[in-house]
C-alpha positions as CSV (number, residue, x, y, z in Angstrom):
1,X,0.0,0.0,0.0
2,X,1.0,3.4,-0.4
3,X,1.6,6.4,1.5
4,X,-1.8,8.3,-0.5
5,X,-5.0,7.1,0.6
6,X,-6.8,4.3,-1.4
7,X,-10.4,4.4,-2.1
8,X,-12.6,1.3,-3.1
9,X,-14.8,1.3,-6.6
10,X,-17.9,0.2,-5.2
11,X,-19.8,-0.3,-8.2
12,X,-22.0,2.0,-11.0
13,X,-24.0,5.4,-10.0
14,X,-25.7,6.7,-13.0
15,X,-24.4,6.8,-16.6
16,X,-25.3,10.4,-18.2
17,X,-26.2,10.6,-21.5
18,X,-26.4,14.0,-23.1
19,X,-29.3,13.9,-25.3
20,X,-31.4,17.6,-27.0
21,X,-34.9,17.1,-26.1
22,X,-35.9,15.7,-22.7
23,X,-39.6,14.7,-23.9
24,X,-38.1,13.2,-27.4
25,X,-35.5,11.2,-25.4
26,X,-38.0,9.6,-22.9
27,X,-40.2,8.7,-25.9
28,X,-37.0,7.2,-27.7
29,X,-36.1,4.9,-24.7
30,X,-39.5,4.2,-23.6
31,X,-40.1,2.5,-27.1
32,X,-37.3,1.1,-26.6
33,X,-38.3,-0.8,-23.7
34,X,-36.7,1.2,-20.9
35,X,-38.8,2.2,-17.9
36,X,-38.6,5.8,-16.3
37,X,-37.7,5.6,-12.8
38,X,-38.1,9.2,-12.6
39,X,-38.1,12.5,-14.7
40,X,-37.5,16.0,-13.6
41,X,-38.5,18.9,-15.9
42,X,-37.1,21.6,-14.3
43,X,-33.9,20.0,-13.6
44,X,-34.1,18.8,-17.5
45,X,-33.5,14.9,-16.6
46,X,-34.7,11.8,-16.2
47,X,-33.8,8.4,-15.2
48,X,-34.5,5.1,-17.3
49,X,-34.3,1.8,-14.4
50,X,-31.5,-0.9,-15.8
51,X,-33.1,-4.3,-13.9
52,X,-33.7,-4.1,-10.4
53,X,-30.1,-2.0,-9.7
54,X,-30.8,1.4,-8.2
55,X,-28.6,3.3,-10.7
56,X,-29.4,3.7,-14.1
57,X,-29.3,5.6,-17.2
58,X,-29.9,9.4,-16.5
59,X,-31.1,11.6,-19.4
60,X,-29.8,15.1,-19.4
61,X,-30.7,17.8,-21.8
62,X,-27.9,19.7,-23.5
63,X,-29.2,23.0,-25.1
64,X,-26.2,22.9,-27.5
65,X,-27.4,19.5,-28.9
66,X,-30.5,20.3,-30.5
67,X,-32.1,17.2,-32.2
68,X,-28.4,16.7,-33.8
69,X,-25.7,14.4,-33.2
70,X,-23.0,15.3,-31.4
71,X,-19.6,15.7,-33.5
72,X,-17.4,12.8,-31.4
73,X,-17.7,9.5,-31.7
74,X,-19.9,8.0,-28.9
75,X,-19.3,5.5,-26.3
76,X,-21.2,2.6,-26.1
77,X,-23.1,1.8,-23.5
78,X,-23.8,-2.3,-22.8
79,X,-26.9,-4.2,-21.4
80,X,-27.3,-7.6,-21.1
81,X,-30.6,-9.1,-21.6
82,X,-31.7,-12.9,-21.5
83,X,-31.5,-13.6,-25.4
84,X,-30.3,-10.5,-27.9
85,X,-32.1,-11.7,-30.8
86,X,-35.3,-11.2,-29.2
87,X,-34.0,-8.0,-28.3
88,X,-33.3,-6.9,-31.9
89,X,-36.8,-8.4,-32.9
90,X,-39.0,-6.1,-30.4
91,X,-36.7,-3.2,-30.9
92,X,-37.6,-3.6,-34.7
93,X,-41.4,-3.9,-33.9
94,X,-41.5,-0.6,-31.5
95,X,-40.1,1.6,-34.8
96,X,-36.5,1.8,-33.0
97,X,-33.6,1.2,-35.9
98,X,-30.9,-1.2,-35.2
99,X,-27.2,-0.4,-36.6
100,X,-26.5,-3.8,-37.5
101,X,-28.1,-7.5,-37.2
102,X,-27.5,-9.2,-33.8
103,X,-23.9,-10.9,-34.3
104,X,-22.2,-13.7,-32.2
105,X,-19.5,-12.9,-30.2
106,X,-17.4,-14.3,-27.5
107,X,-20.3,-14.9,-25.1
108,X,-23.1,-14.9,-27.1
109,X,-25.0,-12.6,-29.2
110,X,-25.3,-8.6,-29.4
111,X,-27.1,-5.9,-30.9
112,X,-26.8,-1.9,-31.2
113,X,-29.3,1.0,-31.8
114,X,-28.6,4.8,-31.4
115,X,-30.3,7.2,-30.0
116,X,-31.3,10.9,-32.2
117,X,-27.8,12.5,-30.6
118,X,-26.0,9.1,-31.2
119,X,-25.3,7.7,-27.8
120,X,-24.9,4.1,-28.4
121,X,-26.8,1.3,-26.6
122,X,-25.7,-2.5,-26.8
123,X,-27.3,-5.2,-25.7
124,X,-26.0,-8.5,-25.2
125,X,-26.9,-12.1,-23.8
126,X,-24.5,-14.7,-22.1
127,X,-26.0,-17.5,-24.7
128,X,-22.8,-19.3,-25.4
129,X,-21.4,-18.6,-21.6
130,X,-24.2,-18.5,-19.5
131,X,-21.7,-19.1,-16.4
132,X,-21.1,-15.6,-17.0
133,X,-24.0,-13.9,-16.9
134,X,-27.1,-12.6,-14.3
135,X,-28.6,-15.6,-14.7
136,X,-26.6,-18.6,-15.2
């Protein structure tokens, strides 16, 4: 150990995601299949629940975003879920585009869409490695 103090990551808060319109956004990912755990106008956020964790995916509006996306490339935010192809198949039934078709990877399969101000979501099952996952 040494001579600074340490600190312990104890896990997730929130993730933000910038996004233009607060209304527009909470539309986006309610289609999407999120649940809002809560939304604050006059604060310009809101939450969307991940599971049954207490942090999630806060929403903030960004005057400067407009309904455009941002010039940086995005980071890509994760989920899993039990099986990503059904995922890809219900996101395709609410209206929501996906950026690819679900692919296999190391664990098992995954699937992208993007918001209107780009932020990437992925989500992703444990299908080949279910030893790995929430649910094993």
């Amino acid at each position: 150990m040494s001579d600074r103090e340490s600190y312990e990551l104890l896990g997730f808060d929130n993730v933000l995601l910038p996004v233009g319109d607060l209304g527009d956004a909470v539309g986006f990912y309610e289609r999407a299949g999120f649940t809002v755990g809560f939304r604050l106008d006059e604060a310009d956020i809101a939450l969307l629940k991940v599971g049954a964790e207490t942090p999630g995916i806060l929403l903030r509006k960004e005057e400067a975003l407009g309904h455009r996306t941002p010039p940086w490339p995005s980071p890509r935010l994760w989920l899993e879920v039990p099986d990503a192809r059904t995922a890809a198949r219900e996101l395709r039934a609410a209206g929501i585009e996906l950026l690819d078709e679900p692919s296999a990877g190391a664990t098992g399969w995954t699937v992208e869409i993007a918001d209107p101000w780009g932020n990437v979501i992925g989500f992703t099952d444990y299908t080949k490695r279910p030893a790995l996952g929430r649910r094993p």
